[in-house]
N, C-alpha and C positions, 0 to 999 in steps of 0.2 A: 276562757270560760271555766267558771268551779261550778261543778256539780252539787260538791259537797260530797260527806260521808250521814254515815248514821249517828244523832245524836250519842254523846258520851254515858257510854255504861248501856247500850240500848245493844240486844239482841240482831247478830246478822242478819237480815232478808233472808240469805241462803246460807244453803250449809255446807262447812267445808267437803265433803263428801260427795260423789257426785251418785250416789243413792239417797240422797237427804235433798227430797224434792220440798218444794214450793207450794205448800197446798192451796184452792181456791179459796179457803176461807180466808188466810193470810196475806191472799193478791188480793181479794177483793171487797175486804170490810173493812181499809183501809184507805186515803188517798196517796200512792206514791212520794214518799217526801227526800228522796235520793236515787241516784241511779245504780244500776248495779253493771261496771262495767266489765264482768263477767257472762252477761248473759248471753251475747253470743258463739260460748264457745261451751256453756250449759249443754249434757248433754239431749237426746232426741227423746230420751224416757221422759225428761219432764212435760213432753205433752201428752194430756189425757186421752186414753185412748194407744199409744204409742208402749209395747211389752217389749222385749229382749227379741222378739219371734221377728216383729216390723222392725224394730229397730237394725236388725241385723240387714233386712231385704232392703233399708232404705241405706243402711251403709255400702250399699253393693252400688248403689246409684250415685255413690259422692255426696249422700246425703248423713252425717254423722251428727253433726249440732243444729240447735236453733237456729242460729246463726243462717246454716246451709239452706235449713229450710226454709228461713222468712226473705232470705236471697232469691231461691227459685221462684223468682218472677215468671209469671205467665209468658210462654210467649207471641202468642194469639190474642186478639181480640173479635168476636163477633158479638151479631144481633141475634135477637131469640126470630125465630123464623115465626111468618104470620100465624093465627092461628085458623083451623080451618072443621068445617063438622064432619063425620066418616063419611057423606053420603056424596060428598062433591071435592073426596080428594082424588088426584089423578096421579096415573103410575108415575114413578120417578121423581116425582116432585119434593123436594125434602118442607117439611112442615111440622106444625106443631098440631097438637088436639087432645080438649078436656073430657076425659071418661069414664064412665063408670063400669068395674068391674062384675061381667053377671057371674063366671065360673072362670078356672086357672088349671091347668095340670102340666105333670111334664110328661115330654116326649120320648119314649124308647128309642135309640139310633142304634144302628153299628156299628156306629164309626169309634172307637175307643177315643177317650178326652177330648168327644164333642157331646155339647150337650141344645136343648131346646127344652122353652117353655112356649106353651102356649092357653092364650086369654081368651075371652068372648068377652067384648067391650062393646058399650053403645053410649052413646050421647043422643037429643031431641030429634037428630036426622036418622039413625039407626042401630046399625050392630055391624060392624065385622070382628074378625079376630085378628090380632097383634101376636108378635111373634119376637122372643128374644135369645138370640143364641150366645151359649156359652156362657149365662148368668144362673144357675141351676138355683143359687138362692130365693129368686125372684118368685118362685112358686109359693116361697111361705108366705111371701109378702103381699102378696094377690091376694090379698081374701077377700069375699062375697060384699056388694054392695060397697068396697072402697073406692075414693076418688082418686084421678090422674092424672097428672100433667103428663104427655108422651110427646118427645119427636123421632120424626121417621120420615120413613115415605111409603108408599105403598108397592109391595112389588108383587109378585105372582101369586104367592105362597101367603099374604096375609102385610098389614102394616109392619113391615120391620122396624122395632125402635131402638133406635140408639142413645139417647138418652131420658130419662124418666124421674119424678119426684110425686109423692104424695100433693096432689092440688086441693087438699085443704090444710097446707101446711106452711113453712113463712113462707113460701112463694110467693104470697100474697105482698111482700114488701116492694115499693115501687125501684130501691136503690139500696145498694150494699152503704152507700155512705149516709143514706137517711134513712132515720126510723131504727137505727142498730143503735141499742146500747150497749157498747162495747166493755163497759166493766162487768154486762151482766150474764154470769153463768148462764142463766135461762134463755138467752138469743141464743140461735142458729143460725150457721150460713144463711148468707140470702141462697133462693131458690133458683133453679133454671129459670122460668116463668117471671120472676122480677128485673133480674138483674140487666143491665143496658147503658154501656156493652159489657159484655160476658167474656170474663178471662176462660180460657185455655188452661186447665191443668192438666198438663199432658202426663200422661202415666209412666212408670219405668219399672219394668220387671213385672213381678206381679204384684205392683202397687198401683190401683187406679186411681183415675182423675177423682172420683170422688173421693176417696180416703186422702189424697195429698189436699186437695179441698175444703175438706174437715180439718186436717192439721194445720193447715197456713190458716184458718180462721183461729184456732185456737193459739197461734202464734201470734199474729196480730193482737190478739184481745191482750197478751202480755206484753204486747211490744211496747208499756207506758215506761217499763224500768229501762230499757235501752237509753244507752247513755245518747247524748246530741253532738257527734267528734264536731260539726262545722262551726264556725264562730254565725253570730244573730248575724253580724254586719253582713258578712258574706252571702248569707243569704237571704237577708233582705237585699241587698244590692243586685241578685240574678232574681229575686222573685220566684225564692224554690221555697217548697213548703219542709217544715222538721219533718228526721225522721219518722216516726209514727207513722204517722200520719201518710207519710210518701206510699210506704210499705201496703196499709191499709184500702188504701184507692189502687195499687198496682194490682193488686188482689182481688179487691172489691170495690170495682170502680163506678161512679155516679157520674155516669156523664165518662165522655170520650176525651175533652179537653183537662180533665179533672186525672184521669188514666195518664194521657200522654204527660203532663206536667208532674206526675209521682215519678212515673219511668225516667226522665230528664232530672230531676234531681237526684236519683239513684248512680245513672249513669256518671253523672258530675261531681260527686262520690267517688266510685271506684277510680275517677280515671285522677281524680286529686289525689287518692290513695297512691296510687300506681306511678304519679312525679314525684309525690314525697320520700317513695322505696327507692326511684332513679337518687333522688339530690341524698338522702342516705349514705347510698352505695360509695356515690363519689366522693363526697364528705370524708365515711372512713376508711375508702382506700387512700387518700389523700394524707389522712390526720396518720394511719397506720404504719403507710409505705415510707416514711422519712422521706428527706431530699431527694432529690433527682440530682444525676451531675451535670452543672451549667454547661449549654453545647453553645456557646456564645461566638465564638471561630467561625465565621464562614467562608475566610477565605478560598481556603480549597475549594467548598460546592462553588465557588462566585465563581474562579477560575475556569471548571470544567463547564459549569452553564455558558458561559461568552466562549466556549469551545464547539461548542454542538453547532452542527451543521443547519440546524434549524434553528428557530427562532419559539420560543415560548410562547401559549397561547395563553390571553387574556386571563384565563379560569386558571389553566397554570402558572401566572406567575402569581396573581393572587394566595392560590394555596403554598407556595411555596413560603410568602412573605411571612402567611397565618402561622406555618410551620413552623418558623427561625424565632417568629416572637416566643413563642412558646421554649421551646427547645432554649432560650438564652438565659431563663426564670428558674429558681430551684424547686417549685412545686414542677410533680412530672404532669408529661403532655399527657393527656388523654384526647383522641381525637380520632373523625371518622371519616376518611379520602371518598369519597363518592361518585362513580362518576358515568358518562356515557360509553358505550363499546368503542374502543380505540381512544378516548381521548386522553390518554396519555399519563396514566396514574403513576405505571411505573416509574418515570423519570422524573416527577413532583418525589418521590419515592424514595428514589437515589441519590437526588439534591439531598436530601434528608441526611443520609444516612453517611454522606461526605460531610454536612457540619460535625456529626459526631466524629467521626474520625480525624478531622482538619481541628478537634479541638481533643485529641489526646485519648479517645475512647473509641470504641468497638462499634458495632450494629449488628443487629441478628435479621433477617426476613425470612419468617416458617410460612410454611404453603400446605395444603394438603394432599396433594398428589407430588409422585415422584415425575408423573408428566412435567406438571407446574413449575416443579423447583427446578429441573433440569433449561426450561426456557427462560424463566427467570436467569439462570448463571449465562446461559448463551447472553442472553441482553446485556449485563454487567459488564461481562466480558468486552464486550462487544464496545463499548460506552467509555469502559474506565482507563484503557491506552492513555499515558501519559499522565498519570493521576497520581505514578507509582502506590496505587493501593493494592494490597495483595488480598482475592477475593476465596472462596473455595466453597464448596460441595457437598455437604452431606445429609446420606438418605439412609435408610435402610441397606438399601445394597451398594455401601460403599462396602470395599475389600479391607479387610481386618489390617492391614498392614500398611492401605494407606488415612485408614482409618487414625491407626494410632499416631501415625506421624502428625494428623493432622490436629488431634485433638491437642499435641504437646504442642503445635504452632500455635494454636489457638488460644492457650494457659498463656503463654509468655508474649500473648499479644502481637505476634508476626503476623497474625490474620487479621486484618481491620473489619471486614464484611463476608459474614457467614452466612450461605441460603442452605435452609433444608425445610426438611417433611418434620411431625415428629419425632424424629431420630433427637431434635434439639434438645428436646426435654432430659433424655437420658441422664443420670446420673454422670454419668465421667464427663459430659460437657460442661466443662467452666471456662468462662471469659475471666481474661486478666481486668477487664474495668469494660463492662458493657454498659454503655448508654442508651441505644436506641434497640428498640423490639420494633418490628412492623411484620403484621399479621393479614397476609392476602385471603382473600375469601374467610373472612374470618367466623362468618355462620356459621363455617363449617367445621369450627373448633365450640368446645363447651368452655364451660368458665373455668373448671378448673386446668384445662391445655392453657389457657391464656395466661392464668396465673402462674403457672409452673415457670412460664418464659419470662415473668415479670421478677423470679426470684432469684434469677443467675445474675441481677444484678450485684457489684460490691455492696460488702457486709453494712446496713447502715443507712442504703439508701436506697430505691426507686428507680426504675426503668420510664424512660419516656415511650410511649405507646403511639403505635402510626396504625390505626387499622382501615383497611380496605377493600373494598367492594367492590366487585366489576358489574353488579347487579345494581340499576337502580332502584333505589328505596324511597317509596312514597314517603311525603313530608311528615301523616297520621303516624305511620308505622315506626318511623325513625325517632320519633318522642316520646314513642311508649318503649321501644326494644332498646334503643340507642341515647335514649336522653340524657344519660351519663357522662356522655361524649361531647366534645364541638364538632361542628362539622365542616368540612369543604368539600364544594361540589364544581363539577367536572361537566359542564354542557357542551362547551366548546370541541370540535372536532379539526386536530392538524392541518392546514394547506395542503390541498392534495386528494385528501378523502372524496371518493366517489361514494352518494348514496348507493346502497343495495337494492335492489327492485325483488318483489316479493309475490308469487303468482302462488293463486289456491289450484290443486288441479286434482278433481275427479279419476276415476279409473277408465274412464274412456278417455282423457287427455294424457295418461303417461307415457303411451308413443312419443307424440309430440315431442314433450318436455326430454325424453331420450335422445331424441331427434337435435336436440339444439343443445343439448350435454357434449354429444359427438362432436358440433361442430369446434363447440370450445376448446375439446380436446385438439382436435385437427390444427389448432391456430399454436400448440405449444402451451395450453394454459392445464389445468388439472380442477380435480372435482372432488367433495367429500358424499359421502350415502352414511346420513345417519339412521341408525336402526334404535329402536326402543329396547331389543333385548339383545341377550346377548346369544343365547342358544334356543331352538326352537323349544316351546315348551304345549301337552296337550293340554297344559290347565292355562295359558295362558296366550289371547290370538294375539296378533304382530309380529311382523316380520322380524330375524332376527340377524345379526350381526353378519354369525360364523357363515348363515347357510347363503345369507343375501351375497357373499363376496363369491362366493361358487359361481352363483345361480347367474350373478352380474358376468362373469369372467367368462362364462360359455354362452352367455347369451347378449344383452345390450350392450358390453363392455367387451367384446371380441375383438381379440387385437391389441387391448392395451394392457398394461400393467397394474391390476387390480390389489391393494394390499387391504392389509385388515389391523384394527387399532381395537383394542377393550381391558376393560377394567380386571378382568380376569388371566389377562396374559403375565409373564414375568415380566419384571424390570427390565430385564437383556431384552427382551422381545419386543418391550413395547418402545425402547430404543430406538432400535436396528428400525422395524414399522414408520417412527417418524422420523430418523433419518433419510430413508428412505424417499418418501414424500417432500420432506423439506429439501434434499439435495435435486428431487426433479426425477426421482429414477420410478416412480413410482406416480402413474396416472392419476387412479382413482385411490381414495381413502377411504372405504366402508369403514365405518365408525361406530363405537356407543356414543353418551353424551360425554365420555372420557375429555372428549376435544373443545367443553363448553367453554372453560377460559385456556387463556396461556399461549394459545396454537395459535404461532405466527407464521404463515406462508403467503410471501403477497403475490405468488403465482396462480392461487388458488383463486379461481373464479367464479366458481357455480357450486350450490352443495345443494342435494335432497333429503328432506327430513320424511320418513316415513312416518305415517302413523301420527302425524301431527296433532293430533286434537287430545292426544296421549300427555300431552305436554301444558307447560304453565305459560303463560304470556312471556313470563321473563327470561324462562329457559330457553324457547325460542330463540328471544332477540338476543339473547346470548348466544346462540348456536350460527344466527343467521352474521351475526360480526366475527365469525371467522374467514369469512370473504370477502372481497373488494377492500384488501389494505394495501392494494398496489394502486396501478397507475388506472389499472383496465376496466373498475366496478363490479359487480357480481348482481348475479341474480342465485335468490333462494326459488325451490319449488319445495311446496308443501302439499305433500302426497295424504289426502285424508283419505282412511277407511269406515267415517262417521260420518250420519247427513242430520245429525241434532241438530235443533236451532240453535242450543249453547256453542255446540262446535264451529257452527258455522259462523256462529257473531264472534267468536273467539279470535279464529282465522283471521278473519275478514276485519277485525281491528289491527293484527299484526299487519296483515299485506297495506294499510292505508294511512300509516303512519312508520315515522322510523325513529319518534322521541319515544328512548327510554324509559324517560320519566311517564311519562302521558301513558306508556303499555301499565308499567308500575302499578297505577291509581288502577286501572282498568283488573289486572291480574286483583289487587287485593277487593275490588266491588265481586268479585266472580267467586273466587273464590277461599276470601276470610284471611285474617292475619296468622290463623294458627298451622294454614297450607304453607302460608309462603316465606314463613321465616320459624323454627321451634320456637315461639317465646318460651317456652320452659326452660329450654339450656340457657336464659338470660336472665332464669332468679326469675320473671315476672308470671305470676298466674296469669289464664285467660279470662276475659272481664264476664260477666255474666251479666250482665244489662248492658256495657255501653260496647257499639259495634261502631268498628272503622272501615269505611273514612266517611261515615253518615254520621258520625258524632266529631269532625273535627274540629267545628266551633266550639263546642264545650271541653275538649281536650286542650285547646288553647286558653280559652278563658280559666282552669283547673291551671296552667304553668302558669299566666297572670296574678292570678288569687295566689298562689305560693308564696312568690318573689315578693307580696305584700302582706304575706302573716309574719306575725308576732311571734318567736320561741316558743310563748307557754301554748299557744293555739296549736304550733307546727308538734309540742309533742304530745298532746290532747289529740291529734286527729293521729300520731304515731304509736299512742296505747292503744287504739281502735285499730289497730294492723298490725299490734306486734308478730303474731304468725305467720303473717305476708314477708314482714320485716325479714324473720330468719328464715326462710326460702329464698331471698335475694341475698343472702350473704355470702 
């Protein structure tokens, strides 16, 4: 699509200066004959009305441009409530009613920065008085004999109203979208009293609904210059209307299907925005990063795979297959292992990280806990007998001396497969020739920890990327946070896995559930107590760590061997702690969420999460797949000190299911993509119209429509986002 520019020798629309506004004479005795595709990044002065003073109170709310502002879409819709006369309204009732004002004054209080006005209002059926607190202006505006639209309700004290406009004033319009001349200076907002359905402009700070109100009208009425990023086809093809127009009905809507239809093309907007930042990214980390080094070799992984004592699961050999193609190509992998609790990532993982080295190069896997990396190495270890690969360790708290040895094995390539924490990044780690990176719990690194591991590759070229997740990721979530990536996913669970059985229990059930701890104990098995905090705290209720492993050990846990595990302890400590428990010498594990992945014990039978309702869906079924990875099954108890209905439908989705994926969708409906994963550490803003996973057909159809534009469209809809653009770089 061309827009066009301004005829030749013809004066800017705007001025280079962003104090060189746009006066109404100039927007509107004119028909727009170009767009300006500036105008959403125009500062908040250019609307009338809008000083340095608002401007500043609207910056404080994330509102700094046009742009910001003609975005904040309503987010409510209602109806104007019936209208009713003062003599037959009843307490409580919220309602509307037309009046005429006989006297106004205001109220004296005590209360310092409260204030009250109060009316004598009457219509055909009487008089009462109306009452408005906290709007002190409102007494000039009463004057004798004015008319008024008011809603309220009645309560003790007088009609209280909470919203009000002049009722011989546009209220009188039946529709924001009929009857408004939108080029003309002289229309006004439509009115409370017309409008149907009625946006929502919810207020922030001390900027109210009506003043944001005024401004998004005065916004709209400019929104003719905004440029159209979407191609006609496109949307004639979904039957969404041009911008303008979308903006205008989101704002000022006529009609409810005429609203939802503005909002739906907005949303399908950002979220095409939002694939085209994804296909960007990977583009130019692609075009930037040079080659990757071919890991074409599989020998070796082939060999140790027909060595494992087990047999590969469906989902695993799969991903392993998706793996080796990649890995064989000299563009690097990018790619995201995803999978169910136990099924098996790490050794899709390892396979991986044996083609690299079976073809002459390195591998690295960073983790974020020293927990992690440490059972990660056990696993390796554990795995790689007869591989002769030489694997090694390092965290934070390795010892300076085996440190340095290790780093000089590590230069000269002695060391094929390297696990640590951050420690990786470090300057003095260099690989003689790394090829593979793989990145466990990788949300829990920002972009730039990833990159940093991406650049220890040789000088020239690109690391291949393995990242992986032991959480799973709704399919919405993962195309907006992840869609830079391919993905393989992980459903399938080992031969052998006993489901976990999952009970809610009240504080009149924790005997019980005590009761049936002990006996597991009794049979030679062990148990984890996770606790939400770590140390008691009085600004914060829940049980905590240190004091529950006490309180356990003299009291329901008398007689056995009670240890303690948290994010606060040293490295030595938190060692010895799961040594401890993992060799058997140690009964119970009171816990933080330290033990959410990594912790392999498959003696461990039974674990209680305190404070359950403290927690995300996912966290959870993270916490509760540290149990039953042996022979014998497990069962979770979820200890709630909450009887919300949210809690309890929370709960009681965990106990009723045990698909990952299925809690996933569940966690993100509850509570939002921006709880359960930072999209900000991944480059992508949060959308402010389109919401997941209630928009995931139009977020599919926005990766469709892509994959079928044109160049000149894909960087027309990329000038509309250049800002978005360098936040994701």
């Amino acid at each position: 699509m061309n827009f066009g520019g301004p005829p030749e020798g013809s004066p800017p629309r705007f001025g280079g200066g962003a104090d060189q506004r746009l006066t109404w004479k100039e927007l509107l005795s004119a028909p727009v004959r170009w767009a300006d595709p500036a105008f959403p990044v125009r500062p908040l002065t250019l609307i009338a009305g809008v000083g340095e003073k608002f401007a500043t109170q609207a910056a404080e709310a994330g509102v700094e441009s046009v742009g910001d502002l003609i975005w904040r879409v309503p987010r409510a819709y209602g109806q104007r409530p019936g209208s009713s006369l003062l003599a037959d309204l009843e307490p409580g009732e919220s309602t509307g009613v037309e009046v005429q004002v006989l006297r106004a004054r205001k109220v004296r209080t005590r209360r310092r920065g409260f204030s009250v006005v109060e009316a004598r209002v009457a219509d055909d059926s009487g008089a009462r008085k109306a009452v408005w607190f906290n709007q002190p202006w409102m007494a000039d505006r009463l004057g004798a004999e004015s008319h008024w639209y008011l809603e309220g309700r009645l309560e003790k004290g007088g009609f209280v109203v909470s919203a009000c406009e002049p009722a011989d004033g546009p209220a009188a319009e039946e529709g924001s979208g009929q009857g408004i001349d939108w080029q003309s200076k002289k229309t006004d907002p439509p009115g409370l009293a017309g409008e149907s359905p009625r946006a929502a402009h919810s207020a922030a700070g001390e900027i109210g609904p009506a003043r944001w109100r005024r401004w998004a009208f005065e916004a709209c009425r400019m929104a003719s210059v905004m440029p159209e990023p979407l191609p006609s086809r496109l949307l004639s093809s979904r039957g969404l209307p041009g911008l303008p127009a979308s903006f205008r009905e989101a704002h000022f809507p006529y009609g409810e299907e005429r609203a939802a239809l503005a909002l739906r093309r907005l949303a399908y907007q950002e979220l095409l925005e939002g694939q085209a930042i994804i296909r960007e990214k990977r583009l130019r980390h692609r075009r930037g990063a040079g080659p990757a080094l071919p890991l074409g070799s599989g020998e070796l992984a082939r060999k140790w795979a027909e060595g494992l004592p087990f047999e590969l699961t469906g989902d695993q050999a799969r991903a392993v297959g998706e793996n080796s193609a990649e890995l064989s190509g000299s563009e690097p992998m990018g790619r995201l292992l995803m999978g169910e609790v136990g099924s098996g990532k790490t050794v899709v993982a390892i396979h991986a990280m044996l083609e690299a080295v079976g073809s002459g190069a390195q591998a690295a896997m960073m983790v974020p806990t020293e927990v992690l990396a440490g059972q990660h190495f056990s696993t390796l270890k554990s795995l790689l007998p007869g591989t002769g690969v030489e694997a090694a360790l390092l965290t934070g708290s390795t010892p300076a001396k085996e440190r340095r040895s290790l780093l000089g094995d590590l230069a000269e390539g002695r060391i094929g497969i390297l696990v640590g924490t951050h420690a990786l990044l470090e300057e003095p780690v260099r690989f003689s020739r790394l090829g593979l990176a793989v990145v466990d719990e990788e949300h829990r690194f920002g972009v730039r920890q990833r990159a940093g591991l991406d650049a220890k590759a040789p000088a020239g070229h690109a690391t291949h990327m393995l990242h992986m997740s032991a959480t799973p990721i709704p399919r919405s979530l993962a195309l907006t946070t992840y869609g830079d990536l391919e993905m393989s996913t992980l459903r399938e669970l080992p031969a052998g896995r006993t489901p976990v059985t999952t009970e809610v229990v009240s504080e009149a059930g924790r005997g019980d559930a005590f009761a049936s701890i002990r006996n597991e104990l009794d049979q030679g098995r062990q148990a984890f107590v996770v606790c939400p905090l770590v140390d008691e705290s009085p600004l914060v209720e829940g049980r905590a760590a240190a004091a529950e492993a006490e309180r356990l050990a003299a009291n329901e846990f008398a007689g056995y061997e009670v240890g303690l595990l948290h994010g606060q302890m040293k490295p030595a400590q938190k060692e010895v702690a799961m040594a401890a428990f993992a060799d058997g010498r140690t009964d119970v594990l009171v816990a933080t969420t330290v033990i959410e992945v990594g912790i392999d014990v498959p003696n461990a039978t039974v674990m209680v999460i305190e404070g359950a309702e403290r927690f995300g869906l996912s966290q959870l079924h993270q916490l509760r797949g540290r149990i039953g990875r042996g022979a014998h099954g497990g069962t979770c108890f979820l200890f709630s000190e909450g009887s919300g209905a949210r809690a309890a439908r929370r709960l009681g989705a965990l106990a009723s299911t045990s698909d990952g994926f299925r809690l996933a969708e569940l966690d993100l409906e509850m509570r939002g993509e921006g709880e359960i994963t930072g999209t900000r550490q991944h480059g992508l803003p949060r959308f402010r119209v389109a919401a997941l996973p209630r928009d995931i057909d139009l977020l599919e159809a926005a990766r469709t429509d892509l994959a079928s534009m044109e160049e000149p469209d894909i960087d027309l809809l990329g000038a509309s986002i250049q800002p978005l653009s360098e936040m994701a770089a």
